[in-house]
N, C-alpha and C positions, 0 to 999 in steps of 0.2 A: 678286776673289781669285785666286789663281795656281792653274794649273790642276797643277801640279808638285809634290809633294811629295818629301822624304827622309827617313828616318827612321833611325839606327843603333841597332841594339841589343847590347849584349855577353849571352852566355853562358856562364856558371862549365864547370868541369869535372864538376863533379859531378852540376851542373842537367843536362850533358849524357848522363852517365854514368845517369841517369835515366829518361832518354830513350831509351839504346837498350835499355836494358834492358826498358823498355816494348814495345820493338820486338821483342825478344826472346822474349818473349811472346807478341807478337802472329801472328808469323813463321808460326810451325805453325798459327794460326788460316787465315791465308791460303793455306798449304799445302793444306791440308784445303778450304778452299772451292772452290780450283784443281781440286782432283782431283772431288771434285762439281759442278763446271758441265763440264769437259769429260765426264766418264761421263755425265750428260745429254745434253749436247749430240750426242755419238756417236748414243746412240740415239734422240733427235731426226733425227739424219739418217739413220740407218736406214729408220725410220718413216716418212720421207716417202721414202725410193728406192721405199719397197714399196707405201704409197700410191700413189703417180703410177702406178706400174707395174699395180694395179688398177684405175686412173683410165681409162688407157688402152686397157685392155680391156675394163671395160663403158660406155664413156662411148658413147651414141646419138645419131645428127643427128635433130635435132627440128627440122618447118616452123616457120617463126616465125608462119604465117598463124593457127595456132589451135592450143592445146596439148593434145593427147591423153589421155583418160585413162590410157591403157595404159602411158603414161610417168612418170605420178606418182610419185615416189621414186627416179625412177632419174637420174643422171648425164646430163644431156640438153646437146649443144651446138647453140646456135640463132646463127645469125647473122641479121639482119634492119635494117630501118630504124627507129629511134626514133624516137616523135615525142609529141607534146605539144599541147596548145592555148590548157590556163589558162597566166595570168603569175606568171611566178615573182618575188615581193615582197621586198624587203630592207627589213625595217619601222625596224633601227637608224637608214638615211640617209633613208627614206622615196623609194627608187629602186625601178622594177622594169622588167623584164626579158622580153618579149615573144618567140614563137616560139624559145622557150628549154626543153629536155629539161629538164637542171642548170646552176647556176652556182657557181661557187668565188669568195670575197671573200677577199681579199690586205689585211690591214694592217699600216702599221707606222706606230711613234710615234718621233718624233723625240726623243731621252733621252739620260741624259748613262750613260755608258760608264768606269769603272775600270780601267786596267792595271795591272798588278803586277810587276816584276822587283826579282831578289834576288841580290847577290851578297852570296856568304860565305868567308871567310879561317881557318885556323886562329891562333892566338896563342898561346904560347910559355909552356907550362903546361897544355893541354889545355882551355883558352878556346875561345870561336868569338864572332866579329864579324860583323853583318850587315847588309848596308847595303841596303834596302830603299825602290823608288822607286816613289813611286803616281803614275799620268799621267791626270788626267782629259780626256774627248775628248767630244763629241756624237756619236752614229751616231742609223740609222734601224734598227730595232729590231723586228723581227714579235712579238716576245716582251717584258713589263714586266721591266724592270730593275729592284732594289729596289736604292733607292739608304742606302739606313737599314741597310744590309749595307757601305755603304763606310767604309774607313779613315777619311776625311774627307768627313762627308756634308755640312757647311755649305759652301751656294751649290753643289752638285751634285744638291738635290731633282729627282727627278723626280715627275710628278704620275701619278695613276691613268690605266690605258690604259685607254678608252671604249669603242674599239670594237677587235674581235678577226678571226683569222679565221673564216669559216666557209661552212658547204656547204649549200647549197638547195635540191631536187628538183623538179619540176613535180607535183602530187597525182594527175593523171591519166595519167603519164608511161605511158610504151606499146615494148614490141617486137612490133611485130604483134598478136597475141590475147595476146600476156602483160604484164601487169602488173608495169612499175618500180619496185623498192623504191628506197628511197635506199639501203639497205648493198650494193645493188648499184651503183646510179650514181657510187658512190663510191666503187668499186674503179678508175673511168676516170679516166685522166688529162685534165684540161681544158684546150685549147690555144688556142682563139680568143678574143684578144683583145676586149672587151665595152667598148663607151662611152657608159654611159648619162646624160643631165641632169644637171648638179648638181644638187642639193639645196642649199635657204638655208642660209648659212652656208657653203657650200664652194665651190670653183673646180675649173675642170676644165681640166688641161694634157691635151692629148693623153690618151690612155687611163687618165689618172690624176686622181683628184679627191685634191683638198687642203681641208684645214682650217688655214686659216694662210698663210703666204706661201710658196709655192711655191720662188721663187727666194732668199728670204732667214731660211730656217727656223728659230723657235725651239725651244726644250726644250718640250713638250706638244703641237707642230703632229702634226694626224694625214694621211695620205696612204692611199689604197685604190686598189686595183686589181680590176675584174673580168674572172673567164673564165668561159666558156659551154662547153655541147657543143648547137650547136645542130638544133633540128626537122629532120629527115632526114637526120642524120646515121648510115651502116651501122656499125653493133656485134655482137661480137660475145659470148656467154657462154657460160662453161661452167661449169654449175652444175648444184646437186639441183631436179628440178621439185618445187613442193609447190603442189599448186592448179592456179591462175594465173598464177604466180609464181614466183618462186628462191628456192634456200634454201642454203646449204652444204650440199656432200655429203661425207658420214664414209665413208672406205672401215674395211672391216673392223678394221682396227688403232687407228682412231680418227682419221687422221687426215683433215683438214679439206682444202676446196678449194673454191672461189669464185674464179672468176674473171670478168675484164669487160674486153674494150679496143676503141678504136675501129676499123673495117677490116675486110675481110673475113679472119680469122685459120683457118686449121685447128685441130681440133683436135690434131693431133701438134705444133704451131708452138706452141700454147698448153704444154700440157706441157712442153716442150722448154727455154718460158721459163720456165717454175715451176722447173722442175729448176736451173734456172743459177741461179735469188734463194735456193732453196734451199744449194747449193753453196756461194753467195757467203755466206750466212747461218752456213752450217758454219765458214768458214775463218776469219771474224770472230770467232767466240767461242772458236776455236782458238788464235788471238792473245789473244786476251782471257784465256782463260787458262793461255797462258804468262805472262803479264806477269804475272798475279797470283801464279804460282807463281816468278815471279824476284823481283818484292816481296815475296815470305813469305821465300826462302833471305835475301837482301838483309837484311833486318831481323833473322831470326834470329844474321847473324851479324856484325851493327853495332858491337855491344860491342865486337870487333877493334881496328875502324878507329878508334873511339871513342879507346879505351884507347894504342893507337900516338900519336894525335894530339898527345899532352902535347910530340913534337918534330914542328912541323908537316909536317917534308918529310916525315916518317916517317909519318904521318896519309894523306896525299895519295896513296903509294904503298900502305899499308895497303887505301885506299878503292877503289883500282884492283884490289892485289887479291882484295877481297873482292867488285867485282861480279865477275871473272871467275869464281871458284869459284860462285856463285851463279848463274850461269849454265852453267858446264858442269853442276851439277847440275841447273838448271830442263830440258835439254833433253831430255837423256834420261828424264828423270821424268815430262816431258808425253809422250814418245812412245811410255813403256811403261802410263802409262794408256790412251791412246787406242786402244793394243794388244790392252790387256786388255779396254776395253770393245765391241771389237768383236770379240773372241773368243767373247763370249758371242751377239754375234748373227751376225755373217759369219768364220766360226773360220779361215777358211784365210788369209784377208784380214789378219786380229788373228795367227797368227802370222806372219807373215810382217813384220809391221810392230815385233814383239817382236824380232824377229831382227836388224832395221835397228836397233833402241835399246840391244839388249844391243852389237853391233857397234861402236855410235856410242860409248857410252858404256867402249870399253875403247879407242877410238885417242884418246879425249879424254885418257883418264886417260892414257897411254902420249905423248901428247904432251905434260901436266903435268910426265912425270918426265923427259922428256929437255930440256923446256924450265929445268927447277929441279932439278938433281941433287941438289943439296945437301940439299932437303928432302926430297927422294924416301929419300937414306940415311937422313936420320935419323926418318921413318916407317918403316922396315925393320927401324933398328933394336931 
């Protein structure tokens, strides 16, 4: 069967006129989401500046030779050598894994894959035409594709993925006198490459065992990969002692902190790197909701563009500008929440940041009226 499809579809004016008005609707829902994940989010990042910042000051070096009573509950950073003795078992392939802390298992299933592109035209009436192309492909896939979700799922089945990834521990795993949980071996990242026996039924290229042909893959062949952290390798953590063992530690505010990586790390190095996935964590949902707050203006105000559309150049231009208006709104809109939510917790900071959006928000508008005089007058008058 062809792995190419087309499909066209027409859409009335009215079916569309339906449409935005749904979006129109919908617009202020999204608005309102936008301004509740960034007001979280701020104070999510709050929360951990002042966490880390308690982290830092009671966090204690702990021997990793035997763990202290005197230490229990507190923030302990131990660096030491991990080690192990039982094997670690992969009971899916029936492989296992010797002078081995942890292991990480890498699958992917070899599945058939959907694209989708869309172009769309206005027509002459307030119509809209869409010509819509599915491209079917093979990939190698860590995750099941459900193919019963495709446009066109005959001769694009894929079959149930068997084997998944997943993470191992050793039962006796060890940092000197403390005891390895797995939510901690599993904070490390695994880097050495692991090449254990096939197992019947599979083959082994290089570091990689196959089920199915290697070189000439079909839809269901599976492929795995191991990595290890192996016996004596130095780690380090920074974590709550509880016991024997680690635990997350809550600084006062609530917030969490578990850490694990290979190396001898300090502790201000560790922090240092929390504070940056922190950061990075912050500026992602920062993005994230902008865009949600440019799809909320965007949709609210569809019907425009919608409505122009009946003469298509006039649609096209309409559509241009309504995202602009939706975005000189979204910007200052995210920057005066983000203002206001940290008013409440770092105020000099939140105004200061209010002063950048009211700022922002009057050269925008001053650049709308000298860029469109014509409608500048007749909003005046």
């Amino acid at each position: 069967m062809p792995d190419s499809y087309t499909d066209v579809t027409s859409t009335g004016f009215f079916s569309r006129m339906g449409g935005a008005i749904m979006g129109f609707l919908l617009g202020p829902v999204l608005v309102i989401a936008a301004i509740v994940l960034l007001s979280w989010n701020e104070g999510r990042a709050v929360q951990a500046i002042r966490g880390l910042g308690e982290a830092s000051r009671v966090a204690v070096e702990a021997s990793p030779s035997e763990p202290s009573p005197s230490n229990n509950g507190k923030l302990v950073h131990v660096v030491g050598t991990a080690t192990a003795t039982e094997a670690i078992s992969d009971s899916d392939l029936g492989v296992s894994f010797d002078k081995q802390v942890a292991v990480e298992r890498h699958a992917e299933m070899y599945q058939w894959s959907e694209k989708k592109e869309e172009q769309t035209h206005d027509k002459l009436g307030g119509g809209q035409e869409t010509v819509t192309t599915y491209t079917y492909s093979r990939v190698w896939s860590d995750s099941p594709i459900d193919s019963s979700e495709f446009k066109h799922p005959e001769g694009h089945e894929n079959p149930e993925m068997s084997v998944r990834d997943a993470r191992y521990a050793a039962q006796d795993a060890k940092l000197g006198g403390y005891d390895l949980d797995k939510d901690t071996l599993g904070l490390i990242d695994l880097s050495i490459d692991l090449r254990p026996d096939a197992p019947g039924g599979w083959a082994a290229s290089g570091a990689t065992l196959y089920k199915g042909d290697a070189t000439a893959p079909k839809v269901g062949d599976m492929r795995v990969t191991y990595k290890g952290l192996p016996d004596g390798t130095k780690i380090s953590v920074l974590a709550q002692q509880s016991g024997n063992g680690f635990a997350p530690f809550i600084a006062g505010n609530g917030y969490k902190l578990h850490m694990a990586e290979t190396g001898d790390q300090p502790i201000a190095n560790m922090i240092a790197e929390k504070r940056s996935e922190e950061s990075m964590l912050t500026w992602i949902l920062r993005v994230v909701g902008f865009v949600l707050m440019f799809a909320g203006f965007a949709l609210f105000l569809g019907p425009i563009s919608t409505f122009a559309s009946i003469i298509p150049f006039l649609g096209s231009i309409a559509r241009g500008a309504v995202g602009l208006a939706a975005f000189v709104m979204a910007v200052p809109v995210t920057l005066i929440v983000i203002a206001i939510a940290w008013i409440a917790f770092r105020p000099l900071i939140g105004i200061g940041l209010l002063v950048v959006a009211g700022g922002l928000f009057y050269a925008l508008r001053r650049w709308h009226q000298n860029a469109h005089p014509v409608s500048a007058a007749v909003a005046h008058a």
